[in-house]
N, C-alpha and C positions, 0 to 999 in steps of 0.2 A: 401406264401404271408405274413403270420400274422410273422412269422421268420424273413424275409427279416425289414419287418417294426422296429420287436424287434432288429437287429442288425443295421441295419441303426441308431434308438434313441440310442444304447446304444455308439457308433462311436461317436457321438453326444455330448452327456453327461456326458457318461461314467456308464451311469443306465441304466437298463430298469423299466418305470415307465407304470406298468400293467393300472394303472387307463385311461393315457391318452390315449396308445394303444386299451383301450376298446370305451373310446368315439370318434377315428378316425373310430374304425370297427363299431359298433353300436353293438358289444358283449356285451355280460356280464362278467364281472372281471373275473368270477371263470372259463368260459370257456375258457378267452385270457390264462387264468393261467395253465389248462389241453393242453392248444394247446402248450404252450410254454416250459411244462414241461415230453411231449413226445417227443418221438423217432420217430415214425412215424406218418403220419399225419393220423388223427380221421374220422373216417367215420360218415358222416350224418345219422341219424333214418332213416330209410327208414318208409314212412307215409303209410297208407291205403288209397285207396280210396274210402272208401263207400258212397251211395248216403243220400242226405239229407232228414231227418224226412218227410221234408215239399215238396218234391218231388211229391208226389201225388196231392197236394194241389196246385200246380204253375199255373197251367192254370186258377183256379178260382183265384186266388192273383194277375193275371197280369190285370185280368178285368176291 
């Protein structure tokens, strides 16, 4: 997607202009910059899900 987009502006312009392609994506610069400057595409963190501090507390906070 983020490729397509960089090659579409640069068809375009004849540039690709990292900044504007970050505020269509709602990236950040240096991410459009790693996504555009790999080979294959990046894999997302994979998150945890642990449960929150305040899990014990929810039924008295909903009160």
């Amino acid at each position: 997607m983020l490729k397509d987009l960089a090659r579409e502006q640069e068809q375009n312009t004849g540039r690709v202009n990292i900044s504007e392609l970050s505020r269509e994506t709602g990236l950040d610069r240096k991410t459009v910059r790693r996504y555009l400057r790999s080979d294959h595409p990046l894999e997302t963190p994979h998150t945890r899900n642990k449960p929150s501090k305040l899990d014990p507390y929810k039924p008295y906070i909903q009160e």
